[in-house]
C-alpha positions in Angstrom: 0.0 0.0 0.0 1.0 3.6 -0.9 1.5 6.6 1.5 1.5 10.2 0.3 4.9 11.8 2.2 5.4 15.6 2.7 8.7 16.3 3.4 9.9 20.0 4.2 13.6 20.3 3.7 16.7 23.2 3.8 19.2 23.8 1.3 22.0 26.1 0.7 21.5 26.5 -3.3 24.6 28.0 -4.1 26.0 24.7 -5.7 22.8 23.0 -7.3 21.6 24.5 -11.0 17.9 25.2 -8.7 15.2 22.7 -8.1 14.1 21.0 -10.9 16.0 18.3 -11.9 17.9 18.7 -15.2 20.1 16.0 -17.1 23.8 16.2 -16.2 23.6 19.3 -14.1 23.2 18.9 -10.4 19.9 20.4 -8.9 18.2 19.7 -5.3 14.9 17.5 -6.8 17.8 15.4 -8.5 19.6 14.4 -5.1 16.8 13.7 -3.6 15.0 11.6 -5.8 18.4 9.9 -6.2 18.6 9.6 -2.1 15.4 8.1 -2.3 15.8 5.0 -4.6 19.1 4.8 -2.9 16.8 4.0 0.6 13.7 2.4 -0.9 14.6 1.2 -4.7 11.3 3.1 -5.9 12.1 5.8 -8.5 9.9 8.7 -7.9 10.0 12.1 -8.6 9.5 14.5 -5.6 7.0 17.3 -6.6 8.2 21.0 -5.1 5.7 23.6 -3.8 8.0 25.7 -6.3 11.1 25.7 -8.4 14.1 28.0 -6.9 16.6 29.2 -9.1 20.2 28.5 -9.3 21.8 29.6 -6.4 18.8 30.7 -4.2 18.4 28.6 -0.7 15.5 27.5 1.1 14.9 27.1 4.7 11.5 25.4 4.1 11.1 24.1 1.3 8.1 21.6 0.5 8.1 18.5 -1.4 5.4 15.2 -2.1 5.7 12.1 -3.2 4.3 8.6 -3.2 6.0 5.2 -2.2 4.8 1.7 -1.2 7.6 1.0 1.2 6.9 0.2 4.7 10.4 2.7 6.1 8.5 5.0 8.9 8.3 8.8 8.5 11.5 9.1 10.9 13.2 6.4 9.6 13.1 8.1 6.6 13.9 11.2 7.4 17.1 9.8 9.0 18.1 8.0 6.5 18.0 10.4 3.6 20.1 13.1 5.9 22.7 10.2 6.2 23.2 10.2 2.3 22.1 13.4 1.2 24.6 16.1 0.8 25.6 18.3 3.5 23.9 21.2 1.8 20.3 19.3 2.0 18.6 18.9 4.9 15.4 17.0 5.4 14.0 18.3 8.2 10.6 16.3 8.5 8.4 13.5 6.5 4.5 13.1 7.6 1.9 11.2 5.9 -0.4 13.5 4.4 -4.0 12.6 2.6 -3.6 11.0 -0.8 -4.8 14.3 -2.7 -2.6 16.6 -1.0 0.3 18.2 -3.9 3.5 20.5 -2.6 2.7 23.1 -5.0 -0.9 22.8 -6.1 -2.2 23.0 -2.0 0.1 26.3 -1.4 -1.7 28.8 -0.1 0.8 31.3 0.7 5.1 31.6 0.4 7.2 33.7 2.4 10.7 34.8 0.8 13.3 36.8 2.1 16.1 38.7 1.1 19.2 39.5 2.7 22.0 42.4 2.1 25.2 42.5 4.1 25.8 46.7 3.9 29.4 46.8 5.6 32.1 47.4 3.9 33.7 43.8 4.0 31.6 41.1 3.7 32.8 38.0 5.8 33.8 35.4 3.9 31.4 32.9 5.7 28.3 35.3 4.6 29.2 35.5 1.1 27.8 32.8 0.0 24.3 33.6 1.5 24.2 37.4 1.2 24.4 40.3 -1.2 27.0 42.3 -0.7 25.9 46.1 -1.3 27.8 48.5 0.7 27.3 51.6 -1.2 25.0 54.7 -0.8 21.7 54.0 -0.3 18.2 55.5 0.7 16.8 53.1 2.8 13.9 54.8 4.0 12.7 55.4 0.2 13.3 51.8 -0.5 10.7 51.3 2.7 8.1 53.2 1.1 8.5 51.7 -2.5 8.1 48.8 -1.3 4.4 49.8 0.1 3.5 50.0 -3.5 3.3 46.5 -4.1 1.3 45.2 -1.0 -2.0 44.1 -2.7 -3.3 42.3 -6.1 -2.1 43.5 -8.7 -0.3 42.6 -11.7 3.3 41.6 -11.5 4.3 41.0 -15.4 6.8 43.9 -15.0 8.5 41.8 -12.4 8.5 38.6 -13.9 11.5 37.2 -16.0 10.8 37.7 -19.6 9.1 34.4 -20.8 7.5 34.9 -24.7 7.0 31.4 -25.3 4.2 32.2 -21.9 3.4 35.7 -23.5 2.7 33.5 -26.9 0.2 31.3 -24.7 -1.5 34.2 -23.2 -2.7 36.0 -26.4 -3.7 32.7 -27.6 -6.0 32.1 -25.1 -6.9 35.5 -24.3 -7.9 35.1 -27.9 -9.9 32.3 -28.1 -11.3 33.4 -25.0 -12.8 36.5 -26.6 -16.2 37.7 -25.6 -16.6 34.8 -22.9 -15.3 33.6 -19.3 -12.4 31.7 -19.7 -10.7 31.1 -16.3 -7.8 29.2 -17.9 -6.4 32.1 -19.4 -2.5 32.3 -17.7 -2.4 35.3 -15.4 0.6 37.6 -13.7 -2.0 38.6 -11.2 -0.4 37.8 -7.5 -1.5 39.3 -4.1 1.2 40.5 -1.5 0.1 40.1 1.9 3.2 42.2 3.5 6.6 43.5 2.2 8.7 44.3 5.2 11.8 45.8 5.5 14.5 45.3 8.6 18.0 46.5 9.7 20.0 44.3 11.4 23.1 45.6 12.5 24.8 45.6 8.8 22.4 43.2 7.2 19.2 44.6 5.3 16.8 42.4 4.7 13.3 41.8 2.7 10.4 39.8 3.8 7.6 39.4 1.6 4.8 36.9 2.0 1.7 36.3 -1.0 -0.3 33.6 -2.6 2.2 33.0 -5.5 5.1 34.7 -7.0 6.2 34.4 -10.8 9.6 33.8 -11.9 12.3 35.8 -10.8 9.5 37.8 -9.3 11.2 38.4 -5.6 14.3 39.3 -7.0 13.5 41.7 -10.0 11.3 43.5 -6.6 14.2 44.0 -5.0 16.8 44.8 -7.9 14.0 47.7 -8.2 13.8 48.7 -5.0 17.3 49.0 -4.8 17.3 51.5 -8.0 15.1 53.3 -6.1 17.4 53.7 -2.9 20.3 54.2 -5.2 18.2 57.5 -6.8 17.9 56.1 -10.0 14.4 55.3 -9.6 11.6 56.8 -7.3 9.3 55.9 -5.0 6.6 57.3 -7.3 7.4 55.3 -10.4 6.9 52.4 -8.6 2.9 52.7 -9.1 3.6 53.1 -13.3 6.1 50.4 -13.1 3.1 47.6 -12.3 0.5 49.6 -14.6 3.4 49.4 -17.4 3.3 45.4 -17.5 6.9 45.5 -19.2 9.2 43.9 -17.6 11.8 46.6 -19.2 10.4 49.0 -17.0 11.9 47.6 -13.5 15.0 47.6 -12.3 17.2 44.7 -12.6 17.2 41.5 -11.3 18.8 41.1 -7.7 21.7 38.3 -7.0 20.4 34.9 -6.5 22.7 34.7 -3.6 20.6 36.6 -1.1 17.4 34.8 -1.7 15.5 32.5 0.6 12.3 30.0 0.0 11.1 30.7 4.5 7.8 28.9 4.3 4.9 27.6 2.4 1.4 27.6 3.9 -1.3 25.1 3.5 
């Protein structure tokens, strides 16, 4: 008999080519699934709540999968830390119902960002932070950030995808002149985008429903235009309404960014 596992994990990205697995190229879904026919000989493919990039971390990552053998949730969990890389971290397995999905049950993610703004960065942060020790606004990157706390429409902060444009005007087009709720959408509610100095780290927590590729980090690659005066805090209002993702700022180092939590 089958059990449906959720297992929430932590990884340091910086060595992995992201979540999903790709041939030849190491990624965290890869060692994983590997760890797992290792343990139980079943070859199964763990499904994410979401696929981090290259080089971003996680510290709660979510993952589901199916498997017939009898190893208890502990068991397992111990088991898969002993032959996982050092850089993954399994840090529980439960049986959950037989419907539940890591990614189509989410409810709500929380990122954050972090910025080391001394002047040297220790070499045991660098791999974790971004290092930005120049001039910077921060109280202007505060209030830019209050611009995009609600639903609204984040194309101009989503990584430049046309073969997904392509599939939006063709079903905006065939859905002409009727409800179609298939049609792809950029349309994302932020519950809170928070701001905090600590010491000589800044960092960025934002928590909402979804968030589109390279979403978090073109945010912050904007924000940070703003702090730096080459944006302001006003254009961050025309920047959404502009749906062009040529109209943010760039996109922030992976380095920095953090998967906190998914909510069910």
């Amino acid at each position: 008999m089958s059990r449906n596992l959720k297992v929430t994990l932590a990884y340091d990205g910086t060595d992995f080519n992201g979540w999903q697995i790709q041939p030849g190229l190491p990624t965290v879904q890869g060692v994983l699934a590997e760890s797992i026919v290792c343990i139980t000989g079943e070859r199964v493919m763990p499904q994410g709540s979401g696929r981090t990039d290259a080089g971003v971390h996680a510290l709660g990552q979510v993952a589901s999968f199916n498997i017939r053998s009898p190893i208890p949730e502990r068991g397992l969990m111990v088991a898969l830390n002993d032959i996982l890389p050092s850089s993954v971290r399994v840090n529980s397995v439960e049986q959950v119902e037989e419907t539940f999905h890591a990614r189509h049950w989410a409810k709500a993610k929380t990122y954050r960002y972090r910025i080391y703004r001394g002047d040297i960065c220790p070499p045991f942060e660098a791999r974790y932070v971004f290092h930005d020790p120049y001039p910077m606004d921060e109280e202007a990157i505060v209030r830019a950030s209050e611009h995009v706390v609600g639903r609204h429409d984040f194309t101009s902060f989503a990584a430049c995808d046309p073969d997904r444009s392509a599939r939006i005007a063709e079903a905006e087009q065939g859905c002409a002149g009727r409800d179609c709720g298939s049609v792809p959408s950029n349309v994302r509610t932020i519950h809170s985008a928070l701001w905090m100095r600590n010491s000589e780290e800044l960092s960025f927590t934002i928590r909402g429903d979804g968030f589109l590729h390279h979403m978090v980090r073109n945010l912050v690659g904007t924000f940070l235009q703003v702090g730096k005066g080459a944006l302001r805090v006003s254009d961050i209002p025309a920047i959404l309404e502009a749906r062009d993702r040529s109209a943010a700022g760039p996109t922030a180092a992976a380095s920095g960014l953090y998967l906190v939590n998914v909510e069910y």
